[in-house]
TORDO-329603 format. One record per residue (C-alpha): residue number from 1; y, x, z. Coordinates in steps of 0.5 Angstrom, whole numbers, plus 2048, in hexadecimal, padded with zeros to 3 digits. Each point is the difference from the previous one (the first is absolute). Example, Ala and Ser with C-alpha at 12.3 -4.5 7.8 and 13.67 -1.06 7.14 Angstrom:
REM residues 2
<pt fifi="1" yy="7F7" xx="819" zz="810"/>
<pt fifi="2" yy="807" xx="802" zz="7FE"/>
This chain:
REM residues 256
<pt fifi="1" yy="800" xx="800" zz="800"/>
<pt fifi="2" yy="807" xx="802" zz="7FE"/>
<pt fifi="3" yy="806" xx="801" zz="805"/>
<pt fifi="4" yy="806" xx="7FD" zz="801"/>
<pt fifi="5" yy="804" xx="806" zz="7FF"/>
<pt fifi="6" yy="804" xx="802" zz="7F9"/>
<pt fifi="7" yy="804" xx="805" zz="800"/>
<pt fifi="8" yy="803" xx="801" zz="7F9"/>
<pt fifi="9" yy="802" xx="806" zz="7FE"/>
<pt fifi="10" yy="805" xx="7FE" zz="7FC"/>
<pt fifi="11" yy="803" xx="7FA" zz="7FC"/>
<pt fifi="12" yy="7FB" xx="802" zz="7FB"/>
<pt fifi="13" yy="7FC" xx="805" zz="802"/>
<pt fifi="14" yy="803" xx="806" zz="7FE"/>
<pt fifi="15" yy="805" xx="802" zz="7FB"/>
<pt fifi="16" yy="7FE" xx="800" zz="7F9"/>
<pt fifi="17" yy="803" xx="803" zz="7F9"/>
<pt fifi="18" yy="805" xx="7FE" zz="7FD"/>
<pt fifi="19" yy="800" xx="7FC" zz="7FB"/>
<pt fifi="20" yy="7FF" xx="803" zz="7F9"/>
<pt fifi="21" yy="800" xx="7FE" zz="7F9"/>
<pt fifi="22" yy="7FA" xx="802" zz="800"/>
<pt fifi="23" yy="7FB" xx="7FF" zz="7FA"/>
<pt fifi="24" yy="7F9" xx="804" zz="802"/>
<pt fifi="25" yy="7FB" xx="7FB" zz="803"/>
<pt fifi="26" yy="7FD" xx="805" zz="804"/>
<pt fifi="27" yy="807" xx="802" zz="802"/>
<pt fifi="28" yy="802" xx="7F9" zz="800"/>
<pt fifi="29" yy="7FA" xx="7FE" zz="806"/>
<pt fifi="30" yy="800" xx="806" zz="804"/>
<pt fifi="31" yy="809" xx="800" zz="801"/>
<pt fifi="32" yy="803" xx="7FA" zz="7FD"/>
<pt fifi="33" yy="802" xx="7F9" zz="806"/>
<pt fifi="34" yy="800" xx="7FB" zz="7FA"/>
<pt fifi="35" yy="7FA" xx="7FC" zz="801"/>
<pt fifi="36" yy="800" xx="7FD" zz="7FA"/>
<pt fifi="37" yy="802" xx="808" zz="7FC"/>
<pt fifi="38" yy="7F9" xx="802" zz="804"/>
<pt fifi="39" yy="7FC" xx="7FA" zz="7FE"/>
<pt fifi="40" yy="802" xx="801" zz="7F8"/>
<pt fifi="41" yy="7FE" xx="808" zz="801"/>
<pt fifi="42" yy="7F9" xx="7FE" zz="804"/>
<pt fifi="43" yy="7FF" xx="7FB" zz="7FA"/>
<pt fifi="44" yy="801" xx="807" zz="7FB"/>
<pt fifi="45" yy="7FC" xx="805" zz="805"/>
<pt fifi="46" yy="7FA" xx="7FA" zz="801"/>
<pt fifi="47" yy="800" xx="7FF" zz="7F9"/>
<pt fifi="48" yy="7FF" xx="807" zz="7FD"/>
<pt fifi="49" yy="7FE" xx="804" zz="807"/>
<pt fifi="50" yy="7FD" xx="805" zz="7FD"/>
<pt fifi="51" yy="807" xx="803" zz="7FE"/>
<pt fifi="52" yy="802" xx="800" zz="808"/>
<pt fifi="53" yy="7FA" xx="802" zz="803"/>
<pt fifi="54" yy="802" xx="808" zz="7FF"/>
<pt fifi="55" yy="806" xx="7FE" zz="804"/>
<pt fifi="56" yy="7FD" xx="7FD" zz="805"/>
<pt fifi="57" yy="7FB" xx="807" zz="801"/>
<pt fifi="58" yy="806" xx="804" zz="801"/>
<pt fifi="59" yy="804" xx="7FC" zz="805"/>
<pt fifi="60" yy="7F9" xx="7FF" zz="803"/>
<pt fifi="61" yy="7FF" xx="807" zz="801"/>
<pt fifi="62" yy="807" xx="800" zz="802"/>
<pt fifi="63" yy="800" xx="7FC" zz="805"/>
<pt fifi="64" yy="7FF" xx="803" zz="807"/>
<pt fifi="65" yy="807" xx="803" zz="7FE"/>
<pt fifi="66" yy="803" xx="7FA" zz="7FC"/>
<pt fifi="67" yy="800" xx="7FC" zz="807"/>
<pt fifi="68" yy="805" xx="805" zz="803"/>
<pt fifi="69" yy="804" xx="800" zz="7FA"/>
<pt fifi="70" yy="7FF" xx="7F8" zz="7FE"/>
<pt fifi="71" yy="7FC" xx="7FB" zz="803"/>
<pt fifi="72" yy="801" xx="7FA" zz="7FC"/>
<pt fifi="73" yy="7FE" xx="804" zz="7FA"/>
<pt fifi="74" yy="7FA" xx="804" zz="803"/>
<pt fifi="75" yy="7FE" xx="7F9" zz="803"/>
<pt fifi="76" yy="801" xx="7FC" zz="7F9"/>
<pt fifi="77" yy="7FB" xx="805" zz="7FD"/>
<pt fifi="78" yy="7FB" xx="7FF" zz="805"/>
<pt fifi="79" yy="800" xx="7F8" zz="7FF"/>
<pt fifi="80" yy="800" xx="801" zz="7F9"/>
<pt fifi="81" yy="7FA" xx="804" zz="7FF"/>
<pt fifi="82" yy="7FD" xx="7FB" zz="804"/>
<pt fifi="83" yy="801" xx="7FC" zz="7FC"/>
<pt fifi="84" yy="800" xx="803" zz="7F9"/>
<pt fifi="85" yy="7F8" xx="803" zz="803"/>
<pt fifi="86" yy="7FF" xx="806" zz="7FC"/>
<pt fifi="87" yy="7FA" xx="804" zz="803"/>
<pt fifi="88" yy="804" xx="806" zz="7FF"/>
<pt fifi="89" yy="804" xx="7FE" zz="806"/>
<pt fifi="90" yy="7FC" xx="7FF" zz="807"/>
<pt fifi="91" yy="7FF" xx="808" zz="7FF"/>
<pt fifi="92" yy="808" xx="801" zz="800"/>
<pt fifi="93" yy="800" xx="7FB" zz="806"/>
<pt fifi="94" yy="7FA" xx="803" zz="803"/>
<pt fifi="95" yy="804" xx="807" zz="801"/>
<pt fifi="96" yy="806" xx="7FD" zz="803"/>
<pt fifi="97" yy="7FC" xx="7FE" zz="806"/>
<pt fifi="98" yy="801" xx="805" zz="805"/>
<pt fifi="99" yy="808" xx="802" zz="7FE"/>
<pt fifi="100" yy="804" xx="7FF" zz="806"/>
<pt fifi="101" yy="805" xx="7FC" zz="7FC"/>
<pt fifi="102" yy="7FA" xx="7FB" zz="7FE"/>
<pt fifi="103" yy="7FE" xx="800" zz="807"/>
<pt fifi="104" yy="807" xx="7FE" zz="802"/>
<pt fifi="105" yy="801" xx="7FB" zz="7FB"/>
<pt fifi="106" yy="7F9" xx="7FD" zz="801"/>
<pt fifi="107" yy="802" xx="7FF" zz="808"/>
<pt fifi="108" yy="7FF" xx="7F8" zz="800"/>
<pt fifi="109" yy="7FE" xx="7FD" zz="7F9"/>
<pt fifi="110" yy="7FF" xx="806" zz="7FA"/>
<pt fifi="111" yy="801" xx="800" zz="7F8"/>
<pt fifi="112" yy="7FB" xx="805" zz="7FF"/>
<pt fifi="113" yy="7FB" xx="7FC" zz="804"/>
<pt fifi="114" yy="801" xx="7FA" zz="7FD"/>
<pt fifi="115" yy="800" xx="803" zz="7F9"/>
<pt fifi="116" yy="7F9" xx="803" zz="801"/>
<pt fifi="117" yy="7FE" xx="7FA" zz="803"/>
<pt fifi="118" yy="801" xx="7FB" zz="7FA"/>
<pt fifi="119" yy="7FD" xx="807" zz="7FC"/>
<pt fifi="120" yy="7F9" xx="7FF" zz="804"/>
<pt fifi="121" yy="800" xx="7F8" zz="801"/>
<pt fifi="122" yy="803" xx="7FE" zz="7FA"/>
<pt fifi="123" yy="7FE" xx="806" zz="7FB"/>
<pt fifi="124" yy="7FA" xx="804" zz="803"/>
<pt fifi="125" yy="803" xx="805" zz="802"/>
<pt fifi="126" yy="7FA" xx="803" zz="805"/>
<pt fifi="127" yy="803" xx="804" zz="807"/>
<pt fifi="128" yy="7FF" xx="806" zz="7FF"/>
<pt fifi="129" yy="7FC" xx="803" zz="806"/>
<pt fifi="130" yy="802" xx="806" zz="802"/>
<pt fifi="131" yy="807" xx="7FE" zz="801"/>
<pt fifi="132" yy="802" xx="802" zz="808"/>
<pt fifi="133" yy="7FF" xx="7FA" zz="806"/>
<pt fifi="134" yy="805" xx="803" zz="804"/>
<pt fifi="135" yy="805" xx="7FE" zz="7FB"/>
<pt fifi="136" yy="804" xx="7F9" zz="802"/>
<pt fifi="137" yy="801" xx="7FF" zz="7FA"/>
<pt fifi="138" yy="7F8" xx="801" zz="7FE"/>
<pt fifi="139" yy="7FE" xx="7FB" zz="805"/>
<pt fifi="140" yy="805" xx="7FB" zz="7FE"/>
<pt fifi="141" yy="7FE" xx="801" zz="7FA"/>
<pt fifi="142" yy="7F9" xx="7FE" zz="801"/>
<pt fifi="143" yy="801" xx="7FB" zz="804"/>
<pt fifi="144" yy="805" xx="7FE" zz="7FC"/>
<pt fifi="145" yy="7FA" xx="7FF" zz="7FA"/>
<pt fifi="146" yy="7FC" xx="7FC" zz="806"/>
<pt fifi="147" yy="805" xx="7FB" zz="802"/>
<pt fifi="148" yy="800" xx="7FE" zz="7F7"/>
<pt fifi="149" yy="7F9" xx="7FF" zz="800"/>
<pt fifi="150" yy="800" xx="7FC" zz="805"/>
<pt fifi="151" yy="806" xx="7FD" zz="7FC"/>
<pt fifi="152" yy="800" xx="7F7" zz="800"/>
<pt fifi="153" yy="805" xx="7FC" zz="7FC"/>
<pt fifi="154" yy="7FF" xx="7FB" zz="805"/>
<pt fifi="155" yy="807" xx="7FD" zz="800"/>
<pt fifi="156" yy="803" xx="801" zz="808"/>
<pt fifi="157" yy="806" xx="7FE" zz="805"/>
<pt fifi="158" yy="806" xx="804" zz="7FF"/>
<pt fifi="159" yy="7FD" xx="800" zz="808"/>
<pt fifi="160" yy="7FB" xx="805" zz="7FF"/>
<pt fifi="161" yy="804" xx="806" zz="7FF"/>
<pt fifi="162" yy="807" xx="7FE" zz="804"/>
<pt fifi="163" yy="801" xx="7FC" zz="806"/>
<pt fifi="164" yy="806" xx="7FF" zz="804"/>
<pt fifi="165" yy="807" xx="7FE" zz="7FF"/>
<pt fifi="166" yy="802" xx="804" zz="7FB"/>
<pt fifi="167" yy="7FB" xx="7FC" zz="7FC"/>
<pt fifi="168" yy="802" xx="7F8" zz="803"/>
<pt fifi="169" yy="807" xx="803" zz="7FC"/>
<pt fifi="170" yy="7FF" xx="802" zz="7F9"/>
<pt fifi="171" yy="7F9" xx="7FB" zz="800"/>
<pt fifi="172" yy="803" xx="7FA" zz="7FC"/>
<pt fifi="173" yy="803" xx="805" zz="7FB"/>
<pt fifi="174" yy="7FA" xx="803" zz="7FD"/>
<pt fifi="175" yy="7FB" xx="7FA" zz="803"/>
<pt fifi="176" yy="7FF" xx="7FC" zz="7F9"/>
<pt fifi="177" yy="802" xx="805" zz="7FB"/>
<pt fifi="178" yy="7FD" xx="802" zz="7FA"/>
<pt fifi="179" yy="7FD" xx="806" zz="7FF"/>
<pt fifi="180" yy="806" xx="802" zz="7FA"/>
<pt fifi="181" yy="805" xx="7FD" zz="806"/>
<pt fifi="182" yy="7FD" xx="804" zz="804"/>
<pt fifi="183" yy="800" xx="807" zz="7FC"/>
<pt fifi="184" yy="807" xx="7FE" zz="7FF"/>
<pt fifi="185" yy="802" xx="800" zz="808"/>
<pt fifi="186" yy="7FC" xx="807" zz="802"/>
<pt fifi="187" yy="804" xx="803" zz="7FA"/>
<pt fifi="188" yy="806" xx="804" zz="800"/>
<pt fifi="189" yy="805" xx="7FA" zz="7FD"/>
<pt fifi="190" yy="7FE" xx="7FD" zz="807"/>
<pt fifi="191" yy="806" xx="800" zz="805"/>
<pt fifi="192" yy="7FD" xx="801" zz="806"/>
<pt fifi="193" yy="7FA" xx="806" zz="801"/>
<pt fifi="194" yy="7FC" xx="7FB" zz="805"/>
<pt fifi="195" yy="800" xx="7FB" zz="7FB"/>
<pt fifi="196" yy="7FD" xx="805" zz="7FC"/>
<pt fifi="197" yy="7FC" xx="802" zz="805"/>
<pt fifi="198" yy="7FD" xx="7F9" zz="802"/>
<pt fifi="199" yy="7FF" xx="7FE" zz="7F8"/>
<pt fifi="200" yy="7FC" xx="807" zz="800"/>
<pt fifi="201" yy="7FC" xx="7FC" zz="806"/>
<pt fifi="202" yy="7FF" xx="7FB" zz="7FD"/>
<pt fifi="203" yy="7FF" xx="802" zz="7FA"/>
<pt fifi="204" yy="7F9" xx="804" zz="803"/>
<pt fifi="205" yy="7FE" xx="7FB" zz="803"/>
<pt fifi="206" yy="7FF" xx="7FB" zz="7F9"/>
<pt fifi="207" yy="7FF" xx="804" zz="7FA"/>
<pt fifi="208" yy="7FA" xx="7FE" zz="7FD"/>
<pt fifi="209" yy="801" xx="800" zz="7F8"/>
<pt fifi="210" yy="802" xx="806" zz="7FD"/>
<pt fifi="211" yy="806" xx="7FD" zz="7FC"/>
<pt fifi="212" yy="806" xx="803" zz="803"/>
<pt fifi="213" yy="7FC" xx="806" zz="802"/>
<pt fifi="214" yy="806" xx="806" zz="7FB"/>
<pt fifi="215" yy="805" xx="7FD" zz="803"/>
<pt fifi="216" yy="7FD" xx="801" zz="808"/>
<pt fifi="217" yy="800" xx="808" zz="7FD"/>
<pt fifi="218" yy="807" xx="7FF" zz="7FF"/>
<pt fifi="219" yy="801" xx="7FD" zz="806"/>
<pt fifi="220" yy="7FC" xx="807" zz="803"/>
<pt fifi="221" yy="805" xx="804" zz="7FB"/>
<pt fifi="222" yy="806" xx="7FD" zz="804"/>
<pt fifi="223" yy="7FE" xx="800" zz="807"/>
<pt fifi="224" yy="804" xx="7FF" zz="807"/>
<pt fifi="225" yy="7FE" xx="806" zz="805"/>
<pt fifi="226" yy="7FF" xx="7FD" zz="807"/>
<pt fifi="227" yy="7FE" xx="804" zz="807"/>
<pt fifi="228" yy="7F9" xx="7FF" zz="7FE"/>
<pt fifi="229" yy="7FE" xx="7FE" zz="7F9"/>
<pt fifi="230" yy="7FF" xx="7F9" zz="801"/>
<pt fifi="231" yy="803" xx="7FE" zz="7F9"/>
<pt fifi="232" yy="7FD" xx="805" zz="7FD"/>
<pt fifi="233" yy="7F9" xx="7FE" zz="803"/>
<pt fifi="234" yy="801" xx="7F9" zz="7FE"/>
<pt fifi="235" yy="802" xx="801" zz="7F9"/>
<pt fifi="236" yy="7F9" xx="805" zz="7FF"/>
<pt fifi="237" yy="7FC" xx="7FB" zz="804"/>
<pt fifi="238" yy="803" xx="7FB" zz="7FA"/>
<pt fifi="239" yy="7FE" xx="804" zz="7FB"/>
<pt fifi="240" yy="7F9" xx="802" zz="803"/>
<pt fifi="241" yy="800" xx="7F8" zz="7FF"/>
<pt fifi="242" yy="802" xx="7FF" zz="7F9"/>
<pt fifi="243" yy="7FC" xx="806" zz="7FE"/>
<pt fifi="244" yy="7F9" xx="7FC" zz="803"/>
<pt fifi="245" yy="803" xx="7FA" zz="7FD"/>
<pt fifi="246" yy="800" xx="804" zz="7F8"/>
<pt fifi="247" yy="7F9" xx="804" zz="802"/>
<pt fifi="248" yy="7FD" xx="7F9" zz="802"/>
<pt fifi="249" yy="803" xx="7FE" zz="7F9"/>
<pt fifi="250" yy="7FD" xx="804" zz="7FC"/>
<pt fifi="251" yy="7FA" xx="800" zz="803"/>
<pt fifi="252" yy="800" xx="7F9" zz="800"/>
<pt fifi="253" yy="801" xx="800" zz="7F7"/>
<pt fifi="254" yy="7FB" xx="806" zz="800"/>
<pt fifi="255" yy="7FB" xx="7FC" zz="803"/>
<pt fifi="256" yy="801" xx="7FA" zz="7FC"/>
């Protein structure tokens, strides 16, 4: 069960990029504020991926380093490598792992945990076996692994995963949204960083389809950053959800 406490630790989270005319996708996705400018430039790199998975190579290589320098983008091109599921990319992200830089990035929920999570459950990426047990990041990651396996689609109360009075003041203005009204809400047009936070809740407690499933990875590419991660483990849980959804699917039409 979460905590009551949101601690923010900025309007948004943290200081982006100013804005750019910027005409490169990938430059486009890992630096632009524009929402609808990141979703024209996903729709380029999901269209030809293999144009950009060079790029995301380097910046994964490059991303213990990257986070010292920008954040946003060094963690921009995690969730899209998640996304874009080259095989070549758990490898980057595996090194990654024992950096200083990632163990403090990854002190509550962690880009590169998710990412291989999503590389395993959804991908068939397989766990390497030698990786160190000693490493936080090692077990959060497996035990990250575990927690999807064990995933439902079951539609839950916002309840189970928040109570209190924080929860009694924003339930009526996520309660009885649509999942797009909801994305909508958990987005970086939202006035409000806990109304953000609230959509992300429930958001993770009701997907069960994976319609709306790139829009909840720009809803990871413009994350608010809290005390402890608490909406960056609500979007990947929503995530994890739209992901069995699509795996379900195809299962589904495969068998048929």
């Amino acid at each position: 069960m979460r905590s009551l406490v949101i601690v923010a630790l900025s309007a948004l989270g943290f200081a982006q990029k100013p804005a750019a005319k910027q005409t490169d996708a990938y430059d486009v996705l890992l630096h632009s504020k524009s929402l609808a400018d990141q979703r024209t430039a996903l729709e380029v790199v999901l269209r030809q991926p293999e144009i950009y998975t060079p790029r995301i190579q380097q910046t994964l290589r490059e991303y213990p380093q990257l986070l010292r320098r920008d954040r946003i983008a060094a963690n921009r091109a995690v969730y899209l490598s998640a996304l874009l599921r080259d095989p070549s990319f758990p490898p980057l992200l595996v090194k990654t792992l024992a950096s200083p830089n990632v163990l403090d990035e990854c002190a509550y929920a962690c880009p590169v945990v998710f990412a291989l999570t999503v590389h395993a459950s959804f991908a068939g990426w397989k766990l390497p076996s030698n990786l160190d047990s000693q490493l936080t990041t090692v077990n959060d990651l497996q035990s990250s692994i575990r927690n999807v396996s064990r995933l439902s689609l079951k539609v839950e109360p916002l309840d189970a995963v928040v109570q209190g009075p924080a929860l009694e003041k924003h339930r009526k203005e996520v309660e009885g949204r649509t999942e797009e009204e909801l994305i909508q809400l958990a987005g970086p047009t939202s006035a409000s960083i806990d109304i953000r936070l609230f959509a992300a809740y429930r958001l993770e407690t009701m997907i069960t389809n994976s319609k709306n499933r790139v829009d909840l990875y720009l809803l990871a590419l413009n994350e608010v950053l809290d005390g402890s991660g608490e909406y960056r483990d609500a979007v990947y849980q929503a995530i994890y959800r739209a992901e069995l959804a699509k795996m379900r699917s195809k299962s589904d039409t495969l068998a048929n």
